[in-house]
LODOMAR-81909 format. One record per atom (N, C-alpha, C): residue in one letter; z, x, y negated. Coordinates in steps of 0.02 Angstrom, whole numbers, padded with zeros to 5 digits, always signed. Layout:
<pts>
AZXY;...
</pts>
This chain:
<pts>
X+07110+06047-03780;X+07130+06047-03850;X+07080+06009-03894;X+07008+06023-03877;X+06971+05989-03909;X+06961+05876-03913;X+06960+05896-03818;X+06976+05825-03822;X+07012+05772-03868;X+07100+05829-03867;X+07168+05792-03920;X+07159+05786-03980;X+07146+05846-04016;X+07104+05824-04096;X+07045+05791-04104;X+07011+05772-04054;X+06956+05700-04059;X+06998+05641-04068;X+07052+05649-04018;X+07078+05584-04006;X+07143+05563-04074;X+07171+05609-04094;X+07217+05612-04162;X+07179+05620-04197;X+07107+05622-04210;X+07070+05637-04293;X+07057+05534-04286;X+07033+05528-04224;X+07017+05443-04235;X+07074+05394-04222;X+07136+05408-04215;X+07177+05376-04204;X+07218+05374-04262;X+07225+05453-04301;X+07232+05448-04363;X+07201+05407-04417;X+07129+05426-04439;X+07091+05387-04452;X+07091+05317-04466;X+07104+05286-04429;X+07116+05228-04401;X+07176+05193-04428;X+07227+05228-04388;X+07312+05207-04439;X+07293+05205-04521;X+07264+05263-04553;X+07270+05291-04616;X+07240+05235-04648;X+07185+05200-04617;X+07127+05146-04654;X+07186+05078-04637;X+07242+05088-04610;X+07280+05021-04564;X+07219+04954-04540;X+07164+04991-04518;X+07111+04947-04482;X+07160+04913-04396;X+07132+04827-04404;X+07163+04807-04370;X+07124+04796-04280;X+07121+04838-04243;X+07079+04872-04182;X+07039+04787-04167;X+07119+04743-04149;X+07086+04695-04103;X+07066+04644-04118;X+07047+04640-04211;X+07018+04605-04228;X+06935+04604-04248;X+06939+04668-04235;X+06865+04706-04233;X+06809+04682-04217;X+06757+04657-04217;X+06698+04634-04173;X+06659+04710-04134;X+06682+04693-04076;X+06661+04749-04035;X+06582+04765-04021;X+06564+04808-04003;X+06474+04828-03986;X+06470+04802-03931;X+06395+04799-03924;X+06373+04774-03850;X+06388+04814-03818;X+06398+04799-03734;X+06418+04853-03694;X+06338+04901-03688;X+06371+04954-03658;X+06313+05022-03644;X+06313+05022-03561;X+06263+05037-03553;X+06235+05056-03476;X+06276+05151-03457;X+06293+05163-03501;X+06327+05253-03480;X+06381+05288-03523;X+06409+05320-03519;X+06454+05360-03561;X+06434+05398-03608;X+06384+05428-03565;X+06340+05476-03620;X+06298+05412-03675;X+06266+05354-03660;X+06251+05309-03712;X+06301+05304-03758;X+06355+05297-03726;X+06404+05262-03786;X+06423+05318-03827;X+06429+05390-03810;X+06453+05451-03843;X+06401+05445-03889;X+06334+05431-03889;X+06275+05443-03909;X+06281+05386-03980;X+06283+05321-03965;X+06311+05291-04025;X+06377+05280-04071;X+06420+05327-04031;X+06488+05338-04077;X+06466+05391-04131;X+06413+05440-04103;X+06384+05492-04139;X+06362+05452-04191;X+06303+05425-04177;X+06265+05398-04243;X+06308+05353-04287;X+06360+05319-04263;X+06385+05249-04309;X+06423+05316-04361;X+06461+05353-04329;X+06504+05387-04370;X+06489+05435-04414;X+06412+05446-04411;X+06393+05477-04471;X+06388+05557-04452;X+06406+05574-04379;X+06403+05636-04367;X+06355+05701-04361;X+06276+05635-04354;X+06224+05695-04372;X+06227+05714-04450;X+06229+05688-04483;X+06227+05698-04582;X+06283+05737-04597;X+06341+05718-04552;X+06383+05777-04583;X+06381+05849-04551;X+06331+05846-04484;X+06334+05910-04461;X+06282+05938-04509;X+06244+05903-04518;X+06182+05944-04565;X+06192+05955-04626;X+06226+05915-04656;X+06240+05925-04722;X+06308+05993-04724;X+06354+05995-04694;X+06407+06061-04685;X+06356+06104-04671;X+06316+06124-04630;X+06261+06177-04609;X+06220+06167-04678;X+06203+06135-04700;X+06168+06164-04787;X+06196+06179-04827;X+06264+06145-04836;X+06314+06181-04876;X+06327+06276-04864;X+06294+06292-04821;X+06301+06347-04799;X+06243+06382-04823;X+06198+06375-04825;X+06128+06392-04834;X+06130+06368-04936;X+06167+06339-04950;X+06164+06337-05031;X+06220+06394-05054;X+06247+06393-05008;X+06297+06468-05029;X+06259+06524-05037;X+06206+06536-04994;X+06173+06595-04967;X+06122+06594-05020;X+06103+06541-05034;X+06027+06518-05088;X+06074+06542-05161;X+06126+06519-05175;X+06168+06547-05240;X+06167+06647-05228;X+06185+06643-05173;X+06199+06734-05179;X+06135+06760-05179;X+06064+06738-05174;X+05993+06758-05177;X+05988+06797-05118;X+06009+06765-05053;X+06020+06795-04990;X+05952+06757-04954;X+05940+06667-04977;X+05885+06652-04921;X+05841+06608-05005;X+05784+06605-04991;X+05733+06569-05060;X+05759+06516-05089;X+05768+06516-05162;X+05779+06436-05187;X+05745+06366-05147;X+05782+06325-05142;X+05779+06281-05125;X+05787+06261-05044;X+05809+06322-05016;X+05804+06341-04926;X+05858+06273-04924;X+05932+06271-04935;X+05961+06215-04915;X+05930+06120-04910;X+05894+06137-04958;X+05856+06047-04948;X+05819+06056-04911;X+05766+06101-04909;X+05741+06118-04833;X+05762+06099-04770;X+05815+06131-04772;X+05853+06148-04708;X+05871+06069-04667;X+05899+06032-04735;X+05915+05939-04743;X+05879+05908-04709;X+05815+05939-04740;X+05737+05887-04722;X+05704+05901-04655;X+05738+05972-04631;X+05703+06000-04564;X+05728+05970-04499;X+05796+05954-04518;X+05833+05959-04449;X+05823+05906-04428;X+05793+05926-04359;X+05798+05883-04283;X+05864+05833-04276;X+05865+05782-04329;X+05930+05737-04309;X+05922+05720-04235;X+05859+05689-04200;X+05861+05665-04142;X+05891+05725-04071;X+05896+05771-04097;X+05888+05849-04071;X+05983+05874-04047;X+05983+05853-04129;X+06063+05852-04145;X+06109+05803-04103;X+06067+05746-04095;X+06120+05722-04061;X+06122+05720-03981;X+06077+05743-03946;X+06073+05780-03884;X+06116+05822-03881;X+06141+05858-03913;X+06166+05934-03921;X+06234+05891-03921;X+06244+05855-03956;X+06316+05813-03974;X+06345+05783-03952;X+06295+05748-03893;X+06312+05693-03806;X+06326+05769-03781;X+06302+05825-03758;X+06309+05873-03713;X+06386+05907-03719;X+06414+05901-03776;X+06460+05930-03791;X+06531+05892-03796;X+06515+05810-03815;X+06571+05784-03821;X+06579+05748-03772;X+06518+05736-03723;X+06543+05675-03682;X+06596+05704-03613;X+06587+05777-03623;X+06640+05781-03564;X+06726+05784-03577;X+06711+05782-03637;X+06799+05790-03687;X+06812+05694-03679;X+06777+05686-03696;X+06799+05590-03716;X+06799+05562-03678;X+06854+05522-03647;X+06851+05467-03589;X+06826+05386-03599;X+06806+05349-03576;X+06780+05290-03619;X+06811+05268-03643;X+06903+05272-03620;X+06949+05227-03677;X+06932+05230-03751;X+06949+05303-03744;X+06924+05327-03804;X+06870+05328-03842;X+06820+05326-03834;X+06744+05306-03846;X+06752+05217-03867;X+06770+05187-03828;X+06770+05115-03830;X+06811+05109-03910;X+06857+05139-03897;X+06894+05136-03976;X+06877+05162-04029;X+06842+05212-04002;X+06834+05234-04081;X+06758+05176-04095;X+06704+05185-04068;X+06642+05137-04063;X+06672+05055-04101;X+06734+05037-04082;X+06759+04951-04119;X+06767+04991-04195;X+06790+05049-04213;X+06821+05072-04277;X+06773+05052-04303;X+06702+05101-04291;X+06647+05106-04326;X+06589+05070-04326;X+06600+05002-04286;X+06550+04955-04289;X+06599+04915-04334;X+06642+04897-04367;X+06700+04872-04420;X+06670+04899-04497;X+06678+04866-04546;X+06655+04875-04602;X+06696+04934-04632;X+06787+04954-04617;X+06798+05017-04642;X+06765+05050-04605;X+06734+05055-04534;X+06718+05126-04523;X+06647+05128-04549;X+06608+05071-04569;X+06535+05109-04616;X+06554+05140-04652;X+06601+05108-04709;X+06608+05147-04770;X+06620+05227-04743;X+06691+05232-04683;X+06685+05314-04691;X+06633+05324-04665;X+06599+05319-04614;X+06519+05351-04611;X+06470+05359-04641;X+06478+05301-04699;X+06418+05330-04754;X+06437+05380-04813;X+06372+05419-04824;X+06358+05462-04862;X+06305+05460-04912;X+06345+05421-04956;X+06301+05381-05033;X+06316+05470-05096;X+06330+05505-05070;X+06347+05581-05141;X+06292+05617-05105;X+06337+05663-05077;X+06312+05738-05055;X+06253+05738-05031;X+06245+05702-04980;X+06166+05733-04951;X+06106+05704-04998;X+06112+05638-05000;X+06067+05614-05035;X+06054+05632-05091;X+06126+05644-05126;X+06100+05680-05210;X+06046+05738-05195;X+06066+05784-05158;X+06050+05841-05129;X+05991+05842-05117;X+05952+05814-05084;X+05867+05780-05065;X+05841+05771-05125;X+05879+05741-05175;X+05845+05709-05228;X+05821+05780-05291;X+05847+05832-05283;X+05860+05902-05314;X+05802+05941-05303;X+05773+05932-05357;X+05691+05957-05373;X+05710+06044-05347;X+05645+06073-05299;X+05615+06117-05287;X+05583+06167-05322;X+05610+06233-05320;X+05546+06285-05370;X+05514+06319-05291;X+05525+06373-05270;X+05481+06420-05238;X+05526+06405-05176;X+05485+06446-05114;X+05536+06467-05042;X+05474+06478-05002;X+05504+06504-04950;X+05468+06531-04901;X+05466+06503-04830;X+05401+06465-04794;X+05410+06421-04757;X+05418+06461-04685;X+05405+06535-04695;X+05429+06555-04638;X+05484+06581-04617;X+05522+06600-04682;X+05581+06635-04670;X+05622+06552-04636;X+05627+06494-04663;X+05645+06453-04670;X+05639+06425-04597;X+05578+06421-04579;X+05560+06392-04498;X+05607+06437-04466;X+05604+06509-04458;X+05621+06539-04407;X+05694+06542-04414;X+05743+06543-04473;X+05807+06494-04480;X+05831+06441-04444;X+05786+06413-04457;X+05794+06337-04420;X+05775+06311-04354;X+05753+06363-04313;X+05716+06374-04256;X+05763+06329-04223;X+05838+06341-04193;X+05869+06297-04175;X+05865+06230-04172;X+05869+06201-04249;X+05881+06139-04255;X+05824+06085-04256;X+05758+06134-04265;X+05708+06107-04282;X+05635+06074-04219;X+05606+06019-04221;X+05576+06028-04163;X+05517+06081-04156;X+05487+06098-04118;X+05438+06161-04123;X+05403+06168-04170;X+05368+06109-04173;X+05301+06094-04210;X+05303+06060-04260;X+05383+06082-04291;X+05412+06027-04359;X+05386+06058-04431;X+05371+06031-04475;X+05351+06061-04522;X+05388+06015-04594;X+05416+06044-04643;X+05482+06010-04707;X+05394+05969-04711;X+05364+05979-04717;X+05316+05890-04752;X+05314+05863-04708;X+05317+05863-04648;X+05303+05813-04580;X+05366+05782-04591;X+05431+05820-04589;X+05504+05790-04603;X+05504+05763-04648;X+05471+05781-04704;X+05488+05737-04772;X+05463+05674-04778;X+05406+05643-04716;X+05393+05563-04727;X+05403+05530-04758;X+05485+05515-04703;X+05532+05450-04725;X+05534+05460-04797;X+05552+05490-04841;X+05587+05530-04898;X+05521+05521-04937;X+05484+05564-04912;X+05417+05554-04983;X+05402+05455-04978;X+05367+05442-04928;X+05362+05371-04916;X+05409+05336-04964;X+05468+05331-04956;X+05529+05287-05001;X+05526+05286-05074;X+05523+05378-05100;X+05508+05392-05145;X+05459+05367-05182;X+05389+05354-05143;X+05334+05316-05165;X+05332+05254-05179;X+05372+05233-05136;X+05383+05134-05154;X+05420+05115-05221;X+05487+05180-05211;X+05527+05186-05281;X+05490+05170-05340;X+05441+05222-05351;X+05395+05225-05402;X+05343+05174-05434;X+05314+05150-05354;X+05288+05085-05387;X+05317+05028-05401;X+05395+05025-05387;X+05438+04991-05416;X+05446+04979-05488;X+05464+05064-05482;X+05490+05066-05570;X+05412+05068-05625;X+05348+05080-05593;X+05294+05064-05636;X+05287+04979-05662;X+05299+04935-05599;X+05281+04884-05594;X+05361+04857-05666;X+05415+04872-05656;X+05470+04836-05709;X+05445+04867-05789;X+05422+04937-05777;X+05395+04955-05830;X+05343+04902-05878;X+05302+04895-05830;X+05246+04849-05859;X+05247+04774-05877;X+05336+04751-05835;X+05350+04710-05858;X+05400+04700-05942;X+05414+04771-05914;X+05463+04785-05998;X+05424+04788-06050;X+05371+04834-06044;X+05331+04831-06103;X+05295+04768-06122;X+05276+04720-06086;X+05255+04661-06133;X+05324+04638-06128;X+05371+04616-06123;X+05415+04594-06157;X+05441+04621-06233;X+05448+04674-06233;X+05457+04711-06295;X+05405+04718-06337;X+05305+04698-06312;X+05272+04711-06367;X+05279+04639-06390;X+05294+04557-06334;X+05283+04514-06361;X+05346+04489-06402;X+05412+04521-06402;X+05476+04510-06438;X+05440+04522-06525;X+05388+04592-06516;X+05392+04630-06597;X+05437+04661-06591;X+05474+04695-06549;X+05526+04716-06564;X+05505+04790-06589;X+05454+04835-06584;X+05444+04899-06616;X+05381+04866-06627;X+05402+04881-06725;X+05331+04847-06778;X+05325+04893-06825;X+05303+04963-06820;X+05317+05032-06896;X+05272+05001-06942;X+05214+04974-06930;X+05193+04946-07005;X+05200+04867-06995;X+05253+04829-06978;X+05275+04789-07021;X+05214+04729-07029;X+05181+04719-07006;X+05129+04670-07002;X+05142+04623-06955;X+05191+04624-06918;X+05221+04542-06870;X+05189+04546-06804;X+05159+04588-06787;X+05129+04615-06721;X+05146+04662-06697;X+05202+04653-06622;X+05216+04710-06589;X+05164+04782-06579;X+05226+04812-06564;X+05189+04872-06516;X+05219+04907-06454;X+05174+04919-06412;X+05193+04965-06353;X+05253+05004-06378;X+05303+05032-06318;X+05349+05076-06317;X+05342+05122-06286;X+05365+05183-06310;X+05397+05249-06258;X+05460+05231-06208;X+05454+05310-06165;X+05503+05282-06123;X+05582+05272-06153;X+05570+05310-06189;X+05647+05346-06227;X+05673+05279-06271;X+05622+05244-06312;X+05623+05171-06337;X+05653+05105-06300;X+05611+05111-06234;X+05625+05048-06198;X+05675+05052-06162;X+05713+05110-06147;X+05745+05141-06096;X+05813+05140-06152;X+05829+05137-06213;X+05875+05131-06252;X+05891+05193-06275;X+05860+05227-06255;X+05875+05322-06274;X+05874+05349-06349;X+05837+05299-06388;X+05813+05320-06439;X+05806+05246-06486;X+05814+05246-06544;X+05791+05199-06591;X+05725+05178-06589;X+05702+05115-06613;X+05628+05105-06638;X+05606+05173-06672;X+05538+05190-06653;X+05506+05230-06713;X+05478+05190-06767;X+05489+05222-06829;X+05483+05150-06888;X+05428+05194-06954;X+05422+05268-06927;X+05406+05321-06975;X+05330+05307-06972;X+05264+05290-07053;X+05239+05310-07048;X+05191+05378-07083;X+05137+05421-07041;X+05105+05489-07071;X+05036+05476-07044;X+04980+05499-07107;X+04929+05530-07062;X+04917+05475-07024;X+04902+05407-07041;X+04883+05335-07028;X+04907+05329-06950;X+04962+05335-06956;X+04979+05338-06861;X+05070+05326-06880;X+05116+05311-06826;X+05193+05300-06824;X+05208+05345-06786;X+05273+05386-06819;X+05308+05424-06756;X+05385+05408-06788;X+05434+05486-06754;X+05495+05469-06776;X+05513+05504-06827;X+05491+05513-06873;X+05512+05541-06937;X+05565+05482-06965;X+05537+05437-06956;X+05581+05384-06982;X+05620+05321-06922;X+05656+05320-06905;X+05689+05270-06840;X+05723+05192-06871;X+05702+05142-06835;X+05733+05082-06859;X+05770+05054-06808;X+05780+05026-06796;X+05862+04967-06739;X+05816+04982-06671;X+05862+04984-06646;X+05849+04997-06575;X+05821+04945-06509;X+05775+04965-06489;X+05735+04915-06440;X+05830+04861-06397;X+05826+04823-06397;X+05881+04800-06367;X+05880+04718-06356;X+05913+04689-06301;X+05941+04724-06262;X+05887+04771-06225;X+05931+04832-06196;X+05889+04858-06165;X+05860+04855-06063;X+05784+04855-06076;X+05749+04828-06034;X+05749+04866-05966;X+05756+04919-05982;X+05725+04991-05918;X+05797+05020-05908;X+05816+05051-05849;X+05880+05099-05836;X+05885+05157-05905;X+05940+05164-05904;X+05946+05224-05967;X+05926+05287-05918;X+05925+05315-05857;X+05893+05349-05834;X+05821+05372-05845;X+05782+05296-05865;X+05709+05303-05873;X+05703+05338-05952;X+05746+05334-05999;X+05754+05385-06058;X+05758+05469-06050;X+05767+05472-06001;X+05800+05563-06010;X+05731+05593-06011;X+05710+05584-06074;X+05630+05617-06058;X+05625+05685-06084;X+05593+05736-06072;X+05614+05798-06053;X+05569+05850-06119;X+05547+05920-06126;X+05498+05939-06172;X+05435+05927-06157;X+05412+05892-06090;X+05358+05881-06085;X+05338+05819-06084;X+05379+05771-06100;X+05362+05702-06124;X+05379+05650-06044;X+05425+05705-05975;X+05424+05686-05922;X+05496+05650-05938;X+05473+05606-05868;X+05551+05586-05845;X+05553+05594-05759;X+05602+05625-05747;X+05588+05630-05677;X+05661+05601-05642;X+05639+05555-05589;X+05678+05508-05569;X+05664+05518-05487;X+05691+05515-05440;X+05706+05514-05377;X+05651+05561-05358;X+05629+05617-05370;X+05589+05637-05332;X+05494+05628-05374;X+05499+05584-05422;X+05426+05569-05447;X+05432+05581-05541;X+05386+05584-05577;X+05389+05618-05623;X+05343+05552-05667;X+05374+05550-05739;X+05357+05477-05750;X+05333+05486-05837;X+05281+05475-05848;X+05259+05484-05950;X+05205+05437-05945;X+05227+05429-06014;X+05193+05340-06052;X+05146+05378-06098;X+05086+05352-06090;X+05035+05384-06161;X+05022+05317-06205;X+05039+05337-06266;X+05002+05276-06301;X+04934+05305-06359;X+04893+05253-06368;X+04824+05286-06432;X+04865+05316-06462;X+04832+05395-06490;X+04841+05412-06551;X+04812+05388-06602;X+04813+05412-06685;X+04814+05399-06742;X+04725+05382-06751;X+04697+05368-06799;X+04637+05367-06815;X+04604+05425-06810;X+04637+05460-06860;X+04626+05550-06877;X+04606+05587-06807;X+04629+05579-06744;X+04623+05591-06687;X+04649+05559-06638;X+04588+05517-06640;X+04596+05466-06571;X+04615+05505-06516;X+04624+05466-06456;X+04646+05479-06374;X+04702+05462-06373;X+04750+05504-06343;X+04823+05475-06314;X+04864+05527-06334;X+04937+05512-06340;X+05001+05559-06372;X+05040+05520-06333;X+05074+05573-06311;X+05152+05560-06269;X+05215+05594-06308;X+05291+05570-06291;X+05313+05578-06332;X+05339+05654-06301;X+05384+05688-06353;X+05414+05760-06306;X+05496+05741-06355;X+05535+05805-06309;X+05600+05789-06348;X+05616+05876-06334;X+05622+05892-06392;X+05622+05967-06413;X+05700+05982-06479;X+05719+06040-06447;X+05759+06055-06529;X+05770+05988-06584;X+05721+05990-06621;X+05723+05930-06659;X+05731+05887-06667;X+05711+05849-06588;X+05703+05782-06580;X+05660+05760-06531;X+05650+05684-06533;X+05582+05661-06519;X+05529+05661-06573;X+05470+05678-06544;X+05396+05690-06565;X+05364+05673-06527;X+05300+05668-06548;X+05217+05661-06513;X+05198+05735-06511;X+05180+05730-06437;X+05107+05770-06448;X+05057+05754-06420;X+04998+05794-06437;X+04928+05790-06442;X+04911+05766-06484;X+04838+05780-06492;X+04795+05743-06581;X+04833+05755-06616;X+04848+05691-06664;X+04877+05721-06734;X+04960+05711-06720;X+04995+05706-06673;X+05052+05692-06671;X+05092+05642-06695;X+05040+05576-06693;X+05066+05501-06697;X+05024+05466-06681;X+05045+05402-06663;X+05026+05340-06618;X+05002+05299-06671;X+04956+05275-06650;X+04890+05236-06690;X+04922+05165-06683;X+04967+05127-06739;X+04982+05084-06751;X+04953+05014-06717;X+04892+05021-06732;X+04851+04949-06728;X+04827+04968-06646;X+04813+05028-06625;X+04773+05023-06576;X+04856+04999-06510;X+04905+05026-06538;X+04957+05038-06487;X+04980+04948-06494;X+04954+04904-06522;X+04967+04850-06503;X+04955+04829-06453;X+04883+04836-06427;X+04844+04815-06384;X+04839+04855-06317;X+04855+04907-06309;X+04856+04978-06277;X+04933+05008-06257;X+04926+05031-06203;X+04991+05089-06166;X+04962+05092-06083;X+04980+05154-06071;X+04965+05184-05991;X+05028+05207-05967;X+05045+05230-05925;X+05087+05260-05874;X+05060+05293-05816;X+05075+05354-05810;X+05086+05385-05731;X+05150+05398-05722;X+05139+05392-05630;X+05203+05435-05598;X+05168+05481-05539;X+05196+05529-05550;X+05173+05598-05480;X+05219+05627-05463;X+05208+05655-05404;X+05274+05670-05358;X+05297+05731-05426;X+05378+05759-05401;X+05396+05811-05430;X+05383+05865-05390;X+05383+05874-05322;X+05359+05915-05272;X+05308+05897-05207;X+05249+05894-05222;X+05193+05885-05189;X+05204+05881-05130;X+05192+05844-05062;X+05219+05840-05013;X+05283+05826-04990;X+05338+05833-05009;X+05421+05850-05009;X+05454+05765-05023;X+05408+05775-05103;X+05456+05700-05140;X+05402+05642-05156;X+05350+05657-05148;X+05300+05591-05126;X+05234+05652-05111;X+05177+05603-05114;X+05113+05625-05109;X+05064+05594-05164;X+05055+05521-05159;X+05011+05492-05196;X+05029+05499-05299;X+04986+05469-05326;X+04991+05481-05410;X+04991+05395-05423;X+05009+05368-05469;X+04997+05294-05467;X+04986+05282-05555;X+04972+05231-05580;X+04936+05228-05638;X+04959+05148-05663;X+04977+05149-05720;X+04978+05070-05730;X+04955+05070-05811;X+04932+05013-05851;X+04924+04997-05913;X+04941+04941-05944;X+04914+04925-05995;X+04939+04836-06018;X+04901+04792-05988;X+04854+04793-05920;X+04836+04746-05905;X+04889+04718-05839;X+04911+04772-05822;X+04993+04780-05784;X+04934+04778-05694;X+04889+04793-05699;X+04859+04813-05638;X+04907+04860-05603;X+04908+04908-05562;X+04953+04950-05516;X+04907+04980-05498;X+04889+05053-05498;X+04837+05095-05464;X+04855+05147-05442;X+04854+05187-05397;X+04858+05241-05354;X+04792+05271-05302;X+04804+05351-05338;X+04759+05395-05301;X+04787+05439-05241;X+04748+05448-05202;X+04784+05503-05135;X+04814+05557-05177;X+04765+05603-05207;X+04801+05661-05248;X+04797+05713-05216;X+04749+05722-05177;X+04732+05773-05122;X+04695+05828-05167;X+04662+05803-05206;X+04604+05827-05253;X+04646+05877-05297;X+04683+05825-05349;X+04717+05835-05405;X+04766+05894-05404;X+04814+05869-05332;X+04869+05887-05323;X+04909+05919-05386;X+04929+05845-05431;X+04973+05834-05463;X+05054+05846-05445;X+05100+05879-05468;X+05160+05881-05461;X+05188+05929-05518;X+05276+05911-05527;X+05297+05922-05576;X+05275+05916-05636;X+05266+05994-05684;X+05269+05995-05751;X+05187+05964-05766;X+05136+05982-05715;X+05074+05951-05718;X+05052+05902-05699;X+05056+05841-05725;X+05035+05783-05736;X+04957+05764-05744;X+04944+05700-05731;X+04883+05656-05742;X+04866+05660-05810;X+04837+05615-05841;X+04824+05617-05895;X+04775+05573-05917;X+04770+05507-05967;X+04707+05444-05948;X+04634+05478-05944;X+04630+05539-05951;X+04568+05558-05958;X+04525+05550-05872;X+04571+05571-05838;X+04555+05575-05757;X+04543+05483-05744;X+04569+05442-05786;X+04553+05378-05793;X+04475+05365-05790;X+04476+05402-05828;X+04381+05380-05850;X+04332+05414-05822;X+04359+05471-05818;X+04312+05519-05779;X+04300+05491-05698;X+04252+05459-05683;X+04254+05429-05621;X+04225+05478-05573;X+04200+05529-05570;X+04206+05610-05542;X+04249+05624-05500;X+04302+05604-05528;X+04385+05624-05480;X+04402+05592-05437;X+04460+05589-05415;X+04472+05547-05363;X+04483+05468-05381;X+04473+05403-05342;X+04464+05356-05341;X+04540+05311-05363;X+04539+05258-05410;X+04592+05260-05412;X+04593+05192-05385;X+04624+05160-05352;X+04630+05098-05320;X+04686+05049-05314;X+04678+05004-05325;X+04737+04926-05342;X+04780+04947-05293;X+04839+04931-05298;X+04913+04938-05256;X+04919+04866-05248;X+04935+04848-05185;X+04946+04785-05153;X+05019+04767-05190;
</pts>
């Protein structure tokens, strides 16, 4: 029985897409049956959907407060795909005859069968879904099955933190290209003297109007003028949060610019009830100094999980990153330029 609904789910399949078999560009041949079962597995997407249906299960359980927040991305990040699909040659290759294998393998080396094999929503959104608490043992011994012995969610999370990290110095590096474009346009000028200034994220990102307001010898948004445009940065890089964050794939992202005279250092922006604001010092950005001046960090949102390293950029558009072993920066607690100067801390060093 099992065999026949293999063979009517891909034969169906198949009709339903009206994919044309024998025009297909076929795979190289395989040395075994069990090989070829082994890459019908992978083309078709069958480890991700076994794991992802098995977390869907474990987010049911995480909603009823049955296993720790965040156990299902866990679970994502734990599993033994290579493991899985041993388990998956053992079970299907005695149902499937090679006709069958041979056919379905032309489906899914064919451009409709990527599309159905890939999984651009669910899992990946899913990964991307910031972490509060859980328990790494209730969690291991869960996953005992799927997991290899000596697997541990940060050993799994590599690939994932790694990517996440490149992400970031991506989006530092366009950042630093947005902001001199926008300080050398003038396009945000609150006092009006014909000399740009640095932007927030919420500014460059289109989220928000120019700030045009000034108080207390410094600019904020009491007063808003025309909007940074066109706009330079994803409107994603706007959604900046009460703590002046933006958190994007996994890494956590705030722009400091000088504060006011009255109290020098740095003010980031926040977006509260009211609005957007500054805080720190006097709660506005030092006009003249923010010509010449702006910083950026990004740090993971979950330490180990969704990156590791902290990275740093300014208006000289250098690229810097620390291990973060020290710091161990993540989420709501952030860097700050002060760890800049303080050369005490950890080392911060040029990004290739």
């Amino acid at each position: 029985m099992q065999r026949t609904m293999m063979l009517i789910a891909v034969g169906g399949l198949t009709a339903l897409l009206g994919v044309d078999l024998l025009h297909a560009s076929a795979p190289p041949p395989l040395r075994s049956h069990e090989a070829k079962v082994r890459t019908l597995l992978a083309l078709s997407g069958w480890v991700d959907r076994t794991v992802e249906s098995s977390a869907r299960v474990w987010d049911a359980a995480e909603t009823e407060g049955r296993v720790p927040p965040g156990f299902g991305l866990r679970f994502r990040l734990a599993a033994d795909r290579e493991r899985l699909l041993d388990l998956g040659v053992a079970h299907y290759a005695p149902l499937l005859d090679d006709g069958a294998v041979d056919t379905a393998l032309v489906f899914f080396s064919g451009s409709a069968g990527k599309q159905v094999a890939g999984l651009e929503g669910g899992a990946r959104g899913a990964i991307a879904r910031p972490l509060r608490s859980w328990s790494r043992d209730a969690a291991m011994a869960v996953l005992g099955g799927l997991t290899a012995p000596a697997a541990s969610a940060e050993a799994a999370a590599g690939p994932v933190a790694g990517a996440n990290e490149r992400h970031a110095v991506d989006r530092l590096r366009h950042l630093a290209a947005a902001q001199a474009e926008v300080r050398e346009a003038g396009r945000i000028d609150a006092d009006r003297d014909g000399v740009g200034e640095f932007a927030t994220l919420s500014e460059i990102a289109g989220a928000s109007p120019a700030r045009a307001g000034l108080r207390g010898g410094g600019a904020d948004f009491s007063a808003l003028g025309l909007p940074v445009g066109p706009r330079v940065l994803p409107a994603s890089m706007g959604a900046v949060d009460g703590e002046g964050i933006v958190r994007v794939r996994g890494y956590c992202f705030r722009v400091f610019l000088p504060g006011g005279a009255a109290a020098p250092g740095h003010v980031h922006e926040t977006r509260g009830p009211g609005g957007l604001a500054f805080a720190g010092g006097a709660g506005v950005v030092g006009v003249d100094a923010s010509e010449s001046n702006w910083c950026a960090f990004a740090w993971p949102e979950t330490l180990g999980l969704t990156g590791r390293r902290a990275f740093f950029v300014d208006q000289t558009g250098v690229l810097r990153a620390c291990a973060n072993t020290a710091s161990r920066w993540e989420g709501a607690r952030g860097p700050d330029p002060a760890c800049i100067v303080d050369r005490s801390g950890e080392p911060w060093m040029p990004v290739e």
